[in-house]
C-alpha positions in Angstrom: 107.2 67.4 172.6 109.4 67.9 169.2 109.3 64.8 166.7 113.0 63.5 165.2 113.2 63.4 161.7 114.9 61.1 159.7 116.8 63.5 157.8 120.1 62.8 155.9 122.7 65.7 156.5 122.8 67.3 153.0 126.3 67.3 150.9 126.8 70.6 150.3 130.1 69.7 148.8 128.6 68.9 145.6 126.8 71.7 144.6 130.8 73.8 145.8 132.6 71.6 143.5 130.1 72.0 140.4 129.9 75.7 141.0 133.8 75.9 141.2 133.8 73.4 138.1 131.4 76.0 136.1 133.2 79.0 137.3 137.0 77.4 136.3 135.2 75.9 133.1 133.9 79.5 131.4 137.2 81.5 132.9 139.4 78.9 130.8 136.6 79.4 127.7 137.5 83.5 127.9 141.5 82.6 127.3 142.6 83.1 123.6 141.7 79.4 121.3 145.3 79.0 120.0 148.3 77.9 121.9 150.8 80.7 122.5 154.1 78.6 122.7 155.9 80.7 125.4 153.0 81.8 127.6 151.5 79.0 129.7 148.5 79.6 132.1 149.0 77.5 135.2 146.0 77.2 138.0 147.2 77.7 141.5 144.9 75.8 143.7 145.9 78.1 146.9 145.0 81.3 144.9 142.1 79.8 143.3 140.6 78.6 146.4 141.5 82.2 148.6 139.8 84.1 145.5 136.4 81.5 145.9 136.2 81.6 149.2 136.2 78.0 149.6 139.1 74.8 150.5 141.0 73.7 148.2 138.9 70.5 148.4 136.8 71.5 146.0 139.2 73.6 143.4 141.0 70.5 143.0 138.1 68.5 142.6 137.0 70.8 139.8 140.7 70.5 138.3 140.7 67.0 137.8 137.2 66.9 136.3 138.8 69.3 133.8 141.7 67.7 133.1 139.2 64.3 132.4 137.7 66.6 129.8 141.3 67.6 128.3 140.7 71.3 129.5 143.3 71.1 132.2 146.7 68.9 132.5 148.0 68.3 135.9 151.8 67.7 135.8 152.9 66.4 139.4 154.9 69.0 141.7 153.9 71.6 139.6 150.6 72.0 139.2 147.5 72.5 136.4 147.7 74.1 133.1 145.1 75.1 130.9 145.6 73.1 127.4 146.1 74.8 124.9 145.7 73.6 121.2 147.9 74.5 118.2 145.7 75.7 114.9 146.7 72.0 113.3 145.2 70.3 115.9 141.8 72.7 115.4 141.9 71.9 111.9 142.2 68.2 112.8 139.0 68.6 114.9 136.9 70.4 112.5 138.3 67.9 109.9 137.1 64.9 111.9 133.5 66.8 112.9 133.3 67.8 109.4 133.4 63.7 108.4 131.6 62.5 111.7 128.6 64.9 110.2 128.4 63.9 107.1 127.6 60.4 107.9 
């Protein structure tokens, strides 16, 4: 006689769309810090999701918890970008940590 187990089915989803997030979050780390005025990288979900090995589900998932951290914008019918920051805006950072720090 075999005994039922109350067993929730696991979400496997989760753990896919933190991976992709990770894997997404240190490829856009590698790309050079300073904004390149005519070269844009743009994240295809399609040929993101065909080089993982998983839905797009997930990619997109992983997108928008990028863009929420300002490492990705999604612009509608076109698709994400990695933002890209100009050396003022740096400065302006490293200005503001530089006060935040010595508080």
């Amino acid at each position: 006689m075999t005994t039922k187990l109350a067993i929730e089915r696991l979400d496997s989803n989760v753990v896919l769309k933190d991976r992709i997030y990770s894997a997404l979050k240190e490829a856009i780390s590698t790309l050079p810090i300073y904004a390149d005025n005519d070269k844009q990288h743009r994240l295809d979900e399609r040929q993101l999701s065909e080089k993982l090995g998983v839905s797009r589900t997930p990619v997109r998932e992983a997108l928008c918890r990028l863009e929420q951290e300002g490492l990705v914008k999604m612009i509608p019918r076109r698709g994400a970008f990695v933002v890209r920051k100009t050396k003022q805006e740096i400065l302006d950072m490293i200005f503001v940590w530089a006060a935040l720090e010595s508080m």
